[in-house]
N, C-alpha and C positions, 0 to 999 in steps of 0.2 A: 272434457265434459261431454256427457251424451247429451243428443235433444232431451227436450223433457216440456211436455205443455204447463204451461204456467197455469196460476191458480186467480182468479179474480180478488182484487186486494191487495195481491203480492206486489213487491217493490222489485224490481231487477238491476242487479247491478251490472254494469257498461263501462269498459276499460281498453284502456287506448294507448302503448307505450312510445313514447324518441326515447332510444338509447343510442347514445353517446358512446363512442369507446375508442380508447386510445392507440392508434398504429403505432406498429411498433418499428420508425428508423429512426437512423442516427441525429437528422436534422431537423429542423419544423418543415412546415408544409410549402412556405413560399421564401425562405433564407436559410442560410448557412445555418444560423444558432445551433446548441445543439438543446438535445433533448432530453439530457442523462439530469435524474433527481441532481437538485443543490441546496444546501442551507440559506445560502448565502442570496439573501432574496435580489431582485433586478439584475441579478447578474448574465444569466444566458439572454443578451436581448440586444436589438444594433435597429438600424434607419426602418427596416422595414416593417420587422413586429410592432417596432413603437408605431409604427403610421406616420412617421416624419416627413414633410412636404418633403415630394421629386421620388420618394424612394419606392422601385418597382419588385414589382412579385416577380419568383421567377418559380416554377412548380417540382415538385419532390418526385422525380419517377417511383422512387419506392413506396409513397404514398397510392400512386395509382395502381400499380404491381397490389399493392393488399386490396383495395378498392374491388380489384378484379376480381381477387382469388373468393373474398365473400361472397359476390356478386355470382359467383361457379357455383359454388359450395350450398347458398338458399336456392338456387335454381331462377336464380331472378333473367332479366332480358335486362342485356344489356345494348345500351343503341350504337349505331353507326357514329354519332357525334353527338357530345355532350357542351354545356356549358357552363361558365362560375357568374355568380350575381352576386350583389352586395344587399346585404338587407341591414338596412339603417333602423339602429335605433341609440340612445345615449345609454350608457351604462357606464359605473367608475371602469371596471376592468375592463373592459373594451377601447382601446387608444386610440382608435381612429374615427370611432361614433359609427362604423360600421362593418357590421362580418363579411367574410368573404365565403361562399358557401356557393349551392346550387337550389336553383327553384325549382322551374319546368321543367327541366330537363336532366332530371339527375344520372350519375351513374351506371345507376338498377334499380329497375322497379319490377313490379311483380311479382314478387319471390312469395317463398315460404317455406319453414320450419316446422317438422313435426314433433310433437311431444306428446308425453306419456306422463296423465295425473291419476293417479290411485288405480293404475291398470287398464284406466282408456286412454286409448291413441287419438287425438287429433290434429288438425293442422291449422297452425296459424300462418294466415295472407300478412306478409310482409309488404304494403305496400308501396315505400322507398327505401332504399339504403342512397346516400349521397354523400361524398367531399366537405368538406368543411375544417376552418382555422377554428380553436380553443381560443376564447378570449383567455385576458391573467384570470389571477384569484384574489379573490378576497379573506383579509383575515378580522374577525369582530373582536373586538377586544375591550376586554370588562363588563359590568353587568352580567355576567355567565357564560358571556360570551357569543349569547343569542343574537338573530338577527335586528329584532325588535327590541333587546336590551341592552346592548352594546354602546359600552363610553364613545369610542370610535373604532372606526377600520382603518385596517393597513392594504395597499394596493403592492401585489407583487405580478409583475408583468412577463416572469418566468414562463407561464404555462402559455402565452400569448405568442397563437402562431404551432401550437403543437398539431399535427395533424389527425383529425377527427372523422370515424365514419358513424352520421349518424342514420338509425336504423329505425323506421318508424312503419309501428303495426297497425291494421286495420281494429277495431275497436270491438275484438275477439274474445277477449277476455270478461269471466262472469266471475269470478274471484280471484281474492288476493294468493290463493294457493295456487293456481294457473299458471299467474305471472312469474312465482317464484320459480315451479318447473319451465317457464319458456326462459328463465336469464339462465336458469343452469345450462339448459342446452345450448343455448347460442354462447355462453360461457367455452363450452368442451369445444364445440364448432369451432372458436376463434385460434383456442388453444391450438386443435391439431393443425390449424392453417399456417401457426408460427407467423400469425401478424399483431396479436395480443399478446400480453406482459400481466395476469392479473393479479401479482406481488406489488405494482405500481403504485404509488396513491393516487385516486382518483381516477384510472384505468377505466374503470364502468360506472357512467352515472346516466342517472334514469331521470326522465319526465313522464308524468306519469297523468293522462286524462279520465276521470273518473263524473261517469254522471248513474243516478237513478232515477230509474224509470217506472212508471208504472204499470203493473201488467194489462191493464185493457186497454192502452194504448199501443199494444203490440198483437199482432196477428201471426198464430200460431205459436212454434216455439221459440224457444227464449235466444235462440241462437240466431234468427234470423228474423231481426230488427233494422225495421226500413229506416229510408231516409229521413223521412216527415217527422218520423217517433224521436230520431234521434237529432235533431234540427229542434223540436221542440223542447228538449231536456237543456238546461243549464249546465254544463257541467265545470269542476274544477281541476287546476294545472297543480299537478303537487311536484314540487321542485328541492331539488339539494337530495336526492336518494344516491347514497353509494352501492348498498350491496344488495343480494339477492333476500335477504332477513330483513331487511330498513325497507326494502319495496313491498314484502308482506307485511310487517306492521304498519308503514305508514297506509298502505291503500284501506288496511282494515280499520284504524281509526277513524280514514275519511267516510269509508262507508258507512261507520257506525254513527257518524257527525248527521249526514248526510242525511240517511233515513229517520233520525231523530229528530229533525228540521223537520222532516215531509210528516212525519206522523202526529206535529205539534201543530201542524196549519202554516208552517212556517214557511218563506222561499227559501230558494237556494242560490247562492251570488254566484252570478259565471264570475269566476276571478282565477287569480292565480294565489298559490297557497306554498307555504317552505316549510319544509320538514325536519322539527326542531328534535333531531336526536336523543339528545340530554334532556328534554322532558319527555318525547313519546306523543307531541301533540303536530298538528300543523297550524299554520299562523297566518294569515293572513298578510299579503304584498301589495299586491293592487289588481286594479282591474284587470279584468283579461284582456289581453291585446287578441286583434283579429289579423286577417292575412293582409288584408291594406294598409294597416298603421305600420309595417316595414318599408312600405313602398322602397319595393325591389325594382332594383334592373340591372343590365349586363354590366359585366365587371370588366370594364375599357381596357385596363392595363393586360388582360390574359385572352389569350386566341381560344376558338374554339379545339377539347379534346377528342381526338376522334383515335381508337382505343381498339376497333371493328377487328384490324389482321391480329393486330397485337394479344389479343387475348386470348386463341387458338395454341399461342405458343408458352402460355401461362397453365402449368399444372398443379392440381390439388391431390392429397391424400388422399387416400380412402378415411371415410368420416367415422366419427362415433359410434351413429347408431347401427351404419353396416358395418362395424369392425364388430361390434358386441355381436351381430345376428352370424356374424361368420363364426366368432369363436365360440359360439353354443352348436353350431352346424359340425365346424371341423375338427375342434377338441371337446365333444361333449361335454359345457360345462352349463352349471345350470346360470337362470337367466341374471341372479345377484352376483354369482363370481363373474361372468362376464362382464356386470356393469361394475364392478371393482376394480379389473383389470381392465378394464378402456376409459377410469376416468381422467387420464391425462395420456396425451402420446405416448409421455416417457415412459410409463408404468406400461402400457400396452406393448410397446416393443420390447422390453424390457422381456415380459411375459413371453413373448414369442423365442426369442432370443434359448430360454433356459428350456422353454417347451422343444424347442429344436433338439435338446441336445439329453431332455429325460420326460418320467413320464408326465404328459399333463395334466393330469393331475399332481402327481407330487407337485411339480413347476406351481399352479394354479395354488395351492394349501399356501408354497412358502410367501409366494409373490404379494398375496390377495392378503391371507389371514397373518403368518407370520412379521416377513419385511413391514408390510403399510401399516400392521397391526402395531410394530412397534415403532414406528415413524411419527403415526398420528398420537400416541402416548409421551412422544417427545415434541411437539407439535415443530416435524420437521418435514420437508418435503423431498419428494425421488432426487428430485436436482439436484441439493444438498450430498448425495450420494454420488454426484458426477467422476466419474473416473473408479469409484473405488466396485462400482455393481460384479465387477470380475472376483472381487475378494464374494461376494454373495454367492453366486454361484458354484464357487470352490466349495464354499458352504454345503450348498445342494449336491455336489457330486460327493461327500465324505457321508452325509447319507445314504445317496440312492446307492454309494459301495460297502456300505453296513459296517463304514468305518469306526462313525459314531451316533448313539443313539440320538432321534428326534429331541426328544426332551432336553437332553444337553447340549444340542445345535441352539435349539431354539432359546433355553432359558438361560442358559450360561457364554454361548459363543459368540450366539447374534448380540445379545446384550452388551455383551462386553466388545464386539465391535465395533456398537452404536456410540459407546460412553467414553470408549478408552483409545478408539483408532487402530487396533492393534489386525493382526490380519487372523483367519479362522485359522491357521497352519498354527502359528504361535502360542495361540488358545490354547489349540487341544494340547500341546507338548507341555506347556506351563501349569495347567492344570489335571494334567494327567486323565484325560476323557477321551485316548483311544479304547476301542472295544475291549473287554478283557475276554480272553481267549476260553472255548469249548471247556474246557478241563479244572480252570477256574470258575467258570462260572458252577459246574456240578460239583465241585467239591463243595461250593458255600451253599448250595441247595441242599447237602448231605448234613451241614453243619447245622444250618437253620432248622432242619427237619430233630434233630437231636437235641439241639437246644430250647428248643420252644414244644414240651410234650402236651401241653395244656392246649395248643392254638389246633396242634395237632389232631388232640382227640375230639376237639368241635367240629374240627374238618370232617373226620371221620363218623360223626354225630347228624351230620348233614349242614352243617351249619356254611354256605359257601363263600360266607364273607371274609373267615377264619383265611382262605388261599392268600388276601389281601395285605394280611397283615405279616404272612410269610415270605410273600414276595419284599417287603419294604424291609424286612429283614436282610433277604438276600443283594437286595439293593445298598443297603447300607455298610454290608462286607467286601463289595464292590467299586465302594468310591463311585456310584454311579451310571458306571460304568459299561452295565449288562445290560441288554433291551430286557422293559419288565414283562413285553409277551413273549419272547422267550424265557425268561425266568418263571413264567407264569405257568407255560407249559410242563419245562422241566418238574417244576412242584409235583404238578396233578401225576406225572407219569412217577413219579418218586413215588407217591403217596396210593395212587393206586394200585401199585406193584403189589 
C-alpha cells in the first residue's frame, strides 16, 4: 500500500500477524517421535512430548538448520547466543502446562519481507521469527463441531512437540488483501528454503491482531501509527486461521464487526476471538491475555544456543522474487510468466532445465501455460510429476523438431500422458500424430481446393474467413496431422496462383 493521508472520521485498520509454520524433519523438536501425518491418534508420543516427571529435552539440529536458513532468507540478525523459556499457561493440548519457546532472545529478529499488492511493492518489518514446540490438537465434536458448540473434545497429543517457527510482524498491515499477499510470499520463501511442506495439515497457521483506529488520533499517514495511537486501540486475537483465503476472510469479517461496534457508539473488547470456518464468523474465547500472565523464564533443562560460526556455513537459494526478476532480465519473459514459472522451486527449475536446452520461450508457453495449465485442471501438483518431467520434455523436443504439431502435443499427448501414464513416444505411434509429410499435405490442399468450389469462390469474393474453413478441411484429410499455418499458407498460395 502507498502512503496516503487519511481523512477525518475515517476508521483505519491495524493488523498485526504470529505465523506459525511447520519445519520440515523427521523428528519433533526436543525427542525422537516422529513427525510423519498418522490416523491413529496418540500414537507418535513417549516421556518427553507428554511432559512426563524426569523426562529431558534434548534439541533437533535440523530444527535450527531451518531456524537459520529463514533467519538468511527475511534478512533478519541473528545473535551470538540465543535462548529457550517456558511460558506457562493451562490449555487441554498442552501436557506439561507449559511451552517451550523463546522470549527475549529469539533466534532472529529484525527481518523483513517484501511484497507486491495490486502493483505496489512494500516492505514488511518482521520483527521475530523464533524456536518453538506445537502443543497437540484439539478435535470438537458434535454440535457442528464448533468450538463453542461442541458435545465434547477429543485430545490428540500427536502434533505435541512438532517443531515450530514462529514469525511475528510488526503491525504493518492496513488490509485483509495485504495479509493475503505477505502469507503467499513467505509461503514461496519457505518452499524454496525446503524447510516447509505446505501439502501438511496444519503446516501454516495464523494469529492474527487486528485493531481500528481512528483517523485523528493518527498523525499523518496511515502507515505511520505511533505508539500512543496504538497503545490506545483495543484490539482483537483472531485465532484457528489455516490458510491464506481464511486469513482474508476472517480479518475481513473482524474489520467489518469491528468498525460496526465503533460507528454504533459501541466498545471494542480487547479479547481473543476463533475463527469459526463453517460459519464465516469469529466467536469469542476469552479475554486477552497480556505478556505477564505467561510469566516466562529460562527453560533450566536446555543450555544456551549459540548458532554465531554455524550459520556462515548454512546456505540459501536464490529466492523468489530474485529468481522472477532474473528470469524477465535473462530470458525476456514478461512479468506474469515469470511469476508462473517461480511459483514453486520445482516448476522454476524445471523451467530452466527445458529452457537450457530450447527456445525460452517455447520452454516458458509449455512450462507456464500448457504443463501447470493442465495440472491445475487436474488439481495435481509438479511433484506429482517427480521422475516422469524427462517424458515432458521429449514432448518439447518432438515440437521444437517439427516432429509434431503444437496442438496435438498439447491436446492429445500431454493429455493423455496426464490421464493414461503412457509416455509421448507411444502416443504419437499409437495415435498416428507424426507429421505428415510435404507432398501429403499439398496433395489434400489440392483436394480441399476442388472439393469445396462454394468456400472457394468466397475466398476469392474477399471473404477471408472462407481460408478457415479450408484449412479444417485439409486438416481433417490429415488425421491432424499437418500444422494448420502451414496448411494455411499452402491454401492462400494454392488459391492465389
Amino acid at each position: 500500500m502507498t502512503a496516503q493521508t487519511v481523512q477525518q472520521g475515517d476508521l483505519v485498520t491495524v493488523i498485526g500477524l504470529e505465523v506459525h509454520v511447520q519445519l520440515e524433519t523427521d523428528t519433533k523438536i526436543f525427542c525422537g517421535c516422529s513427525t510423519e501425518p498418522t490416523d491413529e491418534p496418540n500414537e507418535n508420543v513417549c516421556p518427553v512430548c507428554l511432559g512426563l516427571p524426569g523426562a529431558l529435552p534434548v534439541l533437533n539440529e535440523g530444527a535450527v538448520e531451518a531456524a537459520v536458513k529463514i533467519g538468511k532468507a527475511i534478512d533478519a540478525d541473528i545473535p551470538e547466543e540465543t535462548r529457550f523459556h517456558r511460558k506457562n499457561y493451562y490449555y487441554p493440548d498442552l501436557p506439561k502446562n507449559f511451552q517451550i519457546t523463546q522470549y527475549d532472545e529469539p533466534i532472529c529478529a529484525d527481518g523483513e519481507l517484501e511484497i507486491s499488492v495490486e502493483g505496489d511493492r512494500r516492505t514488511v518489518t518482521i520483527e521475530r521469527a523464533h524456536l518453538e514446540e506445537d502443543p497437540g490438537s484439539l478435535q470438537h465434536v458434535g454440535g457442528g463441531g464448533g468450538i463453542d458448540t461442541a458435545e465434547y473434545t477429543l485430545v490428540d497429543y500427536n502434533r505435541a512437540g512438532t517443531p515450530l517457527m514462529e514469525v511475528v510482524t510488526a503491525p504493518d498491515f492496513r488490509s485483509p488483501d495485504e495479509v493475503r499477499a505477505f502469507l503467499a510470499e513467505l509461503e514461496e520463501v519457505l518452499e524454496y528454503l525446503g524447510v516447509f511442506d505446505a501439502e501438511r495439515d496444519g503446516s501454516l497457521r495464523i494469529d492474527a491482531n487486528l485493531s481500528i483506529i481512528p483517523a485523528e488520533d493518527i498523525e499523518g499517514d496511515a502507515e505511520e501509527i505511533g505508539e500512543d495511537a496504538l497503545e490506545a486501540a483495543n484490539r482483537t486475537e483472531v485465532k484457528n486461521i489455516s490458510s491464506h483465503k481464511g486469513a482474508q476472510k476472517a480479518l475481513a469479517y473482524e474489520e467489518t464487526r469491528q468498525k460496526n461496534a465503533i460507528q454504533r457508539g459501541r466498545a471494542v473488547e480487547q479479547e481473543t476471538r476463533h475463527w469459526d470456518e463453517s460459519r464465516g464468523i469469529t466467536v469469542s474465547m476469552r479475554s486477552k491475555e497480556e505478556e505477564k500472565d505467561y510469566r516466562y523464564f529460562e527453560e533450566a533443562d536446555l543450555p544456551p544456543l549459540q548458532v554465531s560460526g554455524w550459520k556462515e556455513e548454512i546456505a540459501i537459494p536464490e529466492l523468489p522474487r530474485a529468481r522472477r526478476e532474473r528470469f524477465q532480465a535473462e530470458y525476456g519473459l514478461s512479468e506474469e510468466a515469470a511469476s508462473k514459472l517461480t511459483s514453486t522451486k520445482q516448476v522454476a527449475d524445471f523451467y530452466e532445465d527445458v529452457a537450457g536446452e530450447f527456445d525460452p520461450d517455447l520452454a516458458a508457453t509449455w512450462v507456464a501455460d500448457n504443463l501447470l495449465g493442465e495440472l491445475n485442471y487436474r488439481d495435481m501438483e509438479i511433484t506429482e510429476m517427480e521422475g516422469r518431467l524427462e517424458e515432458v520434455t521429449r514432448l518439447v523436443e518432438l515440437v521444437a523438431e517439427d516432429e509434431i504439431t503444437a496442438k496435438n502435443a498439447r491436446e492429445t499427448v500431454l493429455r493423455s500422458m496426464l490421464d493414461d501414464g503412457k509416455s509421448p513416444d507411444e502416443i504419437v505411434e499409437e495415435e498416428g500424430l507424426g507429421k505428415t509429410d510435404e507432398d501429403e499435405v499439398q496433395q489434400a490442399v489440392v483436394e480441399a481446393i476442388d472439393e469445396n468450389p462454394g468456400a472457394v469462390e468466397d475466398y476469392e469474393s474477399g471473404d477471408d474467413g472462407a481460408i478457415n474453413f479450408l484449412v479444417g478441411q485439409v486438416m481433417q484429410k490429415t488425421g491432424g496431422s499437418a500444422d494448420p499455418g502451414d496448411v494455411n499458407q499452402l491454401l492462400r498460395a494454392e488459391l492465389d496462383d
